[in-house]
C-alpha positions in Angstrom: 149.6 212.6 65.1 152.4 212.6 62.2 152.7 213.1 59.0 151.9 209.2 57.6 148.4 209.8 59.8 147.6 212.6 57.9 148.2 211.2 54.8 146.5 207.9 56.1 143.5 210.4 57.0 143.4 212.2 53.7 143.7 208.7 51.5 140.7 207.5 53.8 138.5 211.0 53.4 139.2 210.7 48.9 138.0 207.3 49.3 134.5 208.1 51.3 134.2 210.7 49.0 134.4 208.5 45.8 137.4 210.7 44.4 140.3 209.7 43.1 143.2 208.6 45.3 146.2 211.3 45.6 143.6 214.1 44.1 144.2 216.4 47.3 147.5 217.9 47.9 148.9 218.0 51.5 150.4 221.3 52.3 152.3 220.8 55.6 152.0 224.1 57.3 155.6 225.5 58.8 154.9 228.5 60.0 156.6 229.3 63.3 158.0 225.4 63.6 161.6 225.4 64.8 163.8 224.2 61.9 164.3 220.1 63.4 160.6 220.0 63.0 160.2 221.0 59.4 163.7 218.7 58.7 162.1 216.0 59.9 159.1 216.1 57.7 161.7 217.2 54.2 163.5 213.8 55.8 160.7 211.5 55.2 160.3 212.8 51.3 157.4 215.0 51.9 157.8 218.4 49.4 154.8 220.6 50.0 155.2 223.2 52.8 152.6 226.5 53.1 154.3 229.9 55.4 153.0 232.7 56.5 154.8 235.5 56.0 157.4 236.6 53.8 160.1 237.4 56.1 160.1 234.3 58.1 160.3 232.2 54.5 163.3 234.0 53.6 165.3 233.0 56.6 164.3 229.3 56.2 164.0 227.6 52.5 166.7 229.0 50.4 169.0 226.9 53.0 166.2 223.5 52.7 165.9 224.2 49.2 170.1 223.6 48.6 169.5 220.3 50.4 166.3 219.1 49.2 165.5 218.9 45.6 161.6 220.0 44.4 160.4 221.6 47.4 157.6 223.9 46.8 156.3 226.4 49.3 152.9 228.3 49.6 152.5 231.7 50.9 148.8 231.2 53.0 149.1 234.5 54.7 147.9 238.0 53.9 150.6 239.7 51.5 151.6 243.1 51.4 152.0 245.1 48.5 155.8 246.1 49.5 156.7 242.2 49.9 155.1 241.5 46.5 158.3 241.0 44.9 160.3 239.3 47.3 157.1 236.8 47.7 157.2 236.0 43.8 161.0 234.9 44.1 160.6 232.7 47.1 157.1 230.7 46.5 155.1 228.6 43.7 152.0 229.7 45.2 150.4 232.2 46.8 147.0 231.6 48.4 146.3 235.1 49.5 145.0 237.4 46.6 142.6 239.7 47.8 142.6 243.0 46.1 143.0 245.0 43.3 145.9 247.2 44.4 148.0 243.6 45.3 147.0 242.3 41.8 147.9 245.3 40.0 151.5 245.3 41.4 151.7 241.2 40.6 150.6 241.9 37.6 153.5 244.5 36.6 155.9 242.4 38.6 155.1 239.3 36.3 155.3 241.3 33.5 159.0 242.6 34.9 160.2 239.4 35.7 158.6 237.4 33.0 157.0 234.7 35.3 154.8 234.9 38.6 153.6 232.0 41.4 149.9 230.1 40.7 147.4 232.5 42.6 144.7 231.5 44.0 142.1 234.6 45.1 141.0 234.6 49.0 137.6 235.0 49.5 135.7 236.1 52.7 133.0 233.8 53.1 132.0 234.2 56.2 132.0 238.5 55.4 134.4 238.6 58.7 135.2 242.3 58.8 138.9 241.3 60.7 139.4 238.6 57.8 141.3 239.3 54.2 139.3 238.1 51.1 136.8 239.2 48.5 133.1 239.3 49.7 131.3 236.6 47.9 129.7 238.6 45.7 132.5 240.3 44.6 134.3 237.2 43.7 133.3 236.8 40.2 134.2 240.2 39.0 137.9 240.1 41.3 138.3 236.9 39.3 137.4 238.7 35.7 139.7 241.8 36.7 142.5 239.5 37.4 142.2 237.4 34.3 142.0 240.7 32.7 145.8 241.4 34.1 147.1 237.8 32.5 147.3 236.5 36.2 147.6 232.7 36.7 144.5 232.4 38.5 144.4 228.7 39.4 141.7 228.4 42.0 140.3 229.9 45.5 140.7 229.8 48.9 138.8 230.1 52.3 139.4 230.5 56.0 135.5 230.1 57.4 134.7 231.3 60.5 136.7 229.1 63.8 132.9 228.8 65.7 130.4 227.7 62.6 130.4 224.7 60.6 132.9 224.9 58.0 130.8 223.0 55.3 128.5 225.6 54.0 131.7 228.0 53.3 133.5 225.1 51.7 130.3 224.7 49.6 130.0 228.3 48.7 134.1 228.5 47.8 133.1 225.3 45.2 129.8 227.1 43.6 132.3 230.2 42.6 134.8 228.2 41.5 132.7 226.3 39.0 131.2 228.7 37.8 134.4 230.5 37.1 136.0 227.8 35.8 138.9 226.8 38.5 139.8 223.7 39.6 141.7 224.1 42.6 140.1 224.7 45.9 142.5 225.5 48.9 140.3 225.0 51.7 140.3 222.6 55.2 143.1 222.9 57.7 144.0 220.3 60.7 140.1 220.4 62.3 138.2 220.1 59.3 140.4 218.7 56.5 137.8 215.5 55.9 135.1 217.6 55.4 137.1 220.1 52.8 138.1 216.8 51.0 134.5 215.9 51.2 133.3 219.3 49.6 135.9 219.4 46.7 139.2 221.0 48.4 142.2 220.2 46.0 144.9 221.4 48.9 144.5 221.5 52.3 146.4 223.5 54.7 148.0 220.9 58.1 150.7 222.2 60.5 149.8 221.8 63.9 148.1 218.1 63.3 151.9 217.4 61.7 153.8 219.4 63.8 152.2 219.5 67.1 151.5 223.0 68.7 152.8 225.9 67.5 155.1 227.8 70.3 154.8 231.5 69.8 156.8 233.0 72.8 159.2 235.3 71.2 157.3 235.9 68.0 155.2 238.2 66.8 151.4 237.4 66.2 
């Protein structure tokens, strides 16, 4: 696979799903790819990259971002509260909301720095005790609260359970979005992207389909 199949894929999946060509954003996922890999895709003009963790984003894009112009890098993973403000210097996004004491301390950071990444709040879906996110009945009020702060909210994402079908969860993420007024849905990864397109997603999250498997020897999990 490569990155022009993915894009071939995702063109394909818009067009079955009678939306409008381009209206879902490829995030190519980075995390723990040695840096050839991730030069290879900046190479072929591709801008959109989504990491992990704080740490390992710091010792990568500030060197990709002197050489490439108008890169713009996701955080996907679960953010800690002591990484907040290193997180809001290095990314345009942050995928990973999911609770009040991390949205308080974004919320005085923005107000410190005078700016702060598009947020989009995690939500638990599939109530998966080892999983980050806000239980789907919580959702609407975590939204409210955060409003309440002057957060960019821009949309929601979900990670559903690896051994159901992920429609149902994509569904679900779309009803509370609606209803709440947000427009992006980060949902789908390199299994199940078709059917996220399918369901609504606005940005879906491919590494390994782009990359090729992820080699974890020497890294922590």
């Amino acid at each position: 696979m490569s990155l022009a199949d993915i894009q071939s894929r995702i063109t394909s999946a818009e067009q079955q799903a009678g939306r409008k060509a381009g209206s879902t954003k490829l995030i190519a996922v980075s995390k723990v790819q040695p840096n050839e890999n991730v030069r290879s895709v900046l190479e072929q003009g591709h801008k959109l990259f989504g990491e992990n963790k704080v740490q390992e984003a710091a010792g990568k894009w500030p060197k990709f971002r002197e050489q490439f112009e108008q890169v713009n890098v996701h955080l996907l993973g679960p953010l800690q509260t002591n990484k907040a403000r290193q997180a809001m210097g290095l990314f345009e996004a942050i995928h990973s909301l999911d609770r009040p004491k991390l949205a308080n301390t974004l919320a005085r950071l923005a107000q410190e720095l005078g700016n702060c990444p598009d947020l989009f709040i995690q939500v638990n879906t599939g109530e998966e005790a080892q999983k980050s996110g806000v239980s789907v009945s919580d959702a609407d009020q975590f939204i409210a609260d955060c409003r309440e702060l002057g957060l960019p909210v821009v949309g929601l994402m979900c990670l559903p359970p690896a051994q159901e079908d992920p429609a149902p969860h994509f569904r679900s993420l779309r009803a509370i979005a609606e209803q709440n007024g947000l427009e992006n849905l980060s949902m789908g990864m390199s299994a199940d992207f078709e059917i996220a397109i399918q369901e609504g997603a606005t940005h879906v999250r491919v590494g390994s389909a782009i990359f090729g498997a992820r080699d974890y020897s020497g890294q922590a999990r």
